[in-house]
C-alpha positions in Angstrom: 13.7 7.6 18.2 10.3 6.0 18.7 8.7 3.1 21.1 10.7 -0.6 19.6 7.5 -2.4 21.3 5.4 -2.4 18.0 8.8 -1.9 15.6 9.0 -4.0 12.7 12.2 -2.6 11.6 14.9 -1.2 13.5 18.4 -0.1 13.3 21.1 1.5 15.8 24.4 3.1 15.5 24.5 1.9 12.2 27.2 2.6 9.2 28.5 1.7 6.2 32.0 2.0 5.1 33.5 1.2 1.5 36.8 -0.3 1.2 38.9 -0.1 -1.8 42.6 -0.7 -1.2 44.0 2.1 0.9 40.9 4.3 0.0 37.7 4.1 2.6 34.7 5.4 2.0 32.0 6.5 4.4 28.9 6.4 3.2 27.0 7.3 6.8 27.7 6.3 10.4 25.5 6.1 13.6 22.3 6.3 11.8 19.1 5.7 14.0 15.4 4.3 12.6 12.3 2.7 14.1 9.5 1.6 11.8 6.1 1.0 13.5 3.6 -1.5 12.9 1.6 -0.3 9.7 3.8 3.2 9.1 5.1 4.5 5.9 8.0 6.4 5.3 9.6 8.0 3.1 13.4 8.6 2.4 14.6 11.9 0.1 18.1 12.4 -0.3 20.4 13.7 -3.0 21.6 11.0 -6.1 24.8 9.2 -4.1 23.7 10.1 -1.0 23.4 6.7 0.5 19.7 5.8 0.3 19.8 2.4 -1.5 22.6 1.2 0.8 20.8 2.1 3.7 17.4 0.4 2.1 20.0 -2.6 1.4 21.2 -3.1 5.0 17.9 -2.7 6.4 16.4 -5.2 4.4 19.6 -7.6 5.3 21.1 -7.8 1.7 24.0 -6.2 2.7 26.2 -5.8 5.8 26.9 -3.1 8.1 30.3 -2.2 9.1 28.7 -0.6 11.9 25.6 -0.7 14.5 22.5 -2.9 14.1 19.6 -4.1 12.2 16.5 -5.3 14.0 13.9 -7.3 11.3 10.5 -8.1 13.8 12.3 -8.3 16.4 15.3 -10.5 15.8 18.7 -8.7 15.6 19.9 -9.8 11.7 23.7 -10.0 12.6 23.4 -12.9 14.6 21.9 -15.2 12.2 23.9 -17.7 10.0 22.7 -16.7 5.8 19.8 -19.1 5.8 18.2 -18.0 9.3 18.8 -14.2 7.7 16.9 -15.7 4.0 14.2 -17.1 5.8 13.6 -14.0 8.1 14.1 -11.7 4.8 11.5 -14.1 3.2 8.9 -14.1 5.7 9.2 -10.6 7.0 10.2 -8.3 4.1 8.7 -7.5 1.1 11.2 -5.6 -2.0 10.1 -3.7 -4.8 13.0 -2.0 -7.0 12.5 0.4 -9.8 13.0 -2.3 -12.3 10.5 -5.4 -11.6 13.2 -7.6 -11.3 10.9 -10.4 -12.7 12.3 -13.9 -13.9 11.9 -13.7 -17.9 11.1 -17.4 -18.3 8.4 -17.5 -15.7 5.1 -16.1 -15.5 3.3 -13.4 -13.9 1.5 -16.2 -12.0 4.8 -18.1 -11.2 6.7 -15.2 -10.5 4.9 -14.4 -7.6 4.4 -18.2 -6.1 7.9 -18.2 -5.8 8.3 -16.4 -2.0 5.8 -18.7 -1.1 6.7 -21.8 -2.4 10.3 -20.9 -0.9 8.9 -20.3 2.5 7.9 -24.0 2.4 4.0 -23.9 1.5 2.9 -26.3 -0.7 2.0 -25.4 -4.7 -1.9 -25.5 -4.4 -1.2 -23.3 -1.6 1.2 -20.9 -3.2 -0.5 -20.7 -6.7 -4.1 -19.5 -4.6 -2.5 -16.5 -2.3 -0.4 -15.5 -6.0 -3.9 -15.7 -8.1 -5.8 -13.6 -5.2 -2.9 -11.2 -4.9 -2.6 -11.0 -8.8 -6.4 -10.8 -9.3 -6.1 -7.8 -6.2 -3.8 -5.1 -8.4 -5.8 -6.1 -11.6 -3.6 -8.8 -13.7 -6.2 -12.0 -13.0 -6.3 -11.8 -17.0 -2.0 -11.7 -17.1 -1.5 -15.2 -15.2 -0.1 -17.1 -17.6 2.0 -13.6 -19.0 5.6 -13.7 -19.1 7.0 -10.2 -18.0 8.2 -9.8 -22.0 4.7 -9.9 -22.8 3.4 -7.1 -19.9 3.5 -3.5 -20.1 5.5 -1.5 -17.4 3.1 -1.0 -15.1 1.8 -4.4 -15.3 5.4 -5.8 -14.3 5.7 -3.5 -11.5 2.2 -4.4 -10.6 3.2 -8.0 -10.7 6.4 -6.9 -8.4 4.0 -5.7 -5.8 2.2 -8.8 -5.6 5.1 -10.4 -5.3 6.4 -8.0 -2.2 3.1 -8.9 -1.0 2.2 -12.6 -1.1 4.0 -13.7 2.2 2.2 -10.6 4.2 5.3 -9.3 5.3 5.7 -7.0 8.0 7.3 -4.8 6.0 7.8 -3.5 1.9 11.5 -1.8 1.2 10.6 0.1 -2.0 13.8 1.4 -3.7 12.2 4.3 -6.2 9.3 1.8 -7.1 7.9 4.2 -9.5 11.0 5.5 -10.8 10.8 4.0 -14.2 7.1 4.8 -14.9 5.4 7.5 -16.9 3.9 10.0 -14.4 0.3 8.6 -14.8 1.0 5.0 -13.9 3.2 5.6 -11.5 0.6 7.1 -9.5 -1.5 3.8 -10.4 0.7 1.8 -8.7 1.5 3.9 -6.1 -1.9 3.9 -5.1 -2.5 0.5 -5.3 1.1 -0.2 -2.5 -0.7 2.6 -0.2 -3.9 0.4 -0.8 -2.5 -2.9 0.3 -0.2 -1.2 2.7 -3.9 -0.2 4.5 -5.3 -3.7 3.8 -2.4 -5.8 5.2 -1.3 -3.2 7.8 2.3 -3.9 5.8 4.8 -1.3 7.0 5.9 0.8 4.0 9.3 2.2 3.8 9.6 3.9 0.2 13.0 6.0 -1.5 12.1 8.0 -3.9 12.8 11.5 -5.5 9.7 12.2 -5.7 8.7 15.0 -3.3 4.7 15.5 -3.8 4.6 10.8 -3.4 6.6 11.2 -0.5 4.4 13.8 1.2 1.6 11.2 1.1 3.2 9.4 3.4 3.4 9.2 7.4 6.8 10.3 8.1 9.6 12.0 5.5 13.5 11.5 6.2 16.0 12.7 4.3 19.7 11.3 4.3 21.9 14.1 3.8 25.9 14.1 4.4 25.4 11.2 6.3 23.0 11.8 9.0 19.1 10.5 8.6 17.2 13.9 9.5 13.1 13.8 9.8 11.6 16.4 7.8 8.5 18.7 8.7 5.6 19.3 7.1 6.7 22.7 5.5 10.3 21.1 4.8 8.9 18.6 1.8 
């Protein structure tokens, strides 16, 4: 579909099968998609259509029952579960419609955690998390637990957090889905900002038809094929 040189994200012939008992069912097959270097893309598609198992599989939380997912290079199914948590750690940055936050930690902890995981030390970690916190406008919500933020500040937070180990890539899975129309165009705004400022590869599903326009490239996964969208089409 495009050039793999400057791909950070790449899948082939891949497809995802359910199994339950006798009954098998196909959510897509032989789907094709190369994400470049600092691109953002959005995915439309119908409720059940597929979109947050494909967001799943590319991002190596789940597994394909077909085909191939390429994360910066490295093909994910030949790597044992903690070469694949590292890679997902260092490469990929997720941000769900619900934060997803740990309730007995705060803001400022919350968003250490990728780092202190990828093996950097606390000093370290609790810098990049203040700079990135202080970034999307929370350097007065450190010590906040998520109980004691507002939406948009947790989802805020969450973006940090899909931020603080400069991935290579964010999978957003309708990360202003559960925000009131004028913050999640807030927070929207502030992912396309860091996406510019980190030259982090965006890769957003959402419903949202006029968000999605914003973007570089629109796909839409419809009866099981990945189809990109024109212009006039969104």
């Amino acid at each position: 579909m495009n050039d793999r040189n400057d791909a950070v994200l790449h899948c082939e012939g891949l497809g995802k099968t359910y199994a339950e008992g006798a009954l098998y069912t196909k959510v897509f097959d032989s789907l094709e998609l190369t994400v470049r270097k600092g691109e953002t893309v959005a995915i439309l598609g119908a409720s059940g259509a597929g979109k947050s198992t494909l967001l799943h599989l590319l991002g190596g939380l789940d597994t394909p029952t077909a085909g191939e997912v390429f994360v910066a290079g490295q093909k994910m199914s030949g790597l044992s579960d903690a070469a694949r948590g590292t890679l997902r750690n260092r490469a990929l940055g997720f941000v769900y419609q619900f934060h997803h936050l740990l309730p007995e930690f705060t803001a400022l902890e919350n968003v250490m955690l990728p780092v202190l995981l990828a093996g950097s030390a606390v000093p370290d970690a609790s810098t990049r998390a203040k700079a990135l916190l202080e970034s999307v406008g929370l350097g007065h919500r450190l010590a906040h637990k998520p109980g004691e933020l507002s939406g948009g500040e947790r989802q805020r937070a969450a973006v940090a957090r899909a931020l603080v180990n400069r991935p290579a890539c964010v999978l957003g899975d309708e990360p202003t889905g559960n925000l009131d129309e004028k913050t999640a165009e807030k927070v929207f705004e502030l992912m396309l900002a860091l996406n510019r400022e980190q030259h982090t590869s965006l890769v957003m599903v959402t419903h949202d038809r006029s968000l999605a326009r914003r973007l570089d490239r629109v796909l839409e996964l419809h009866e099981g094929k990945l189809r990109e969208l024109a212009p006039q089409e969104v």
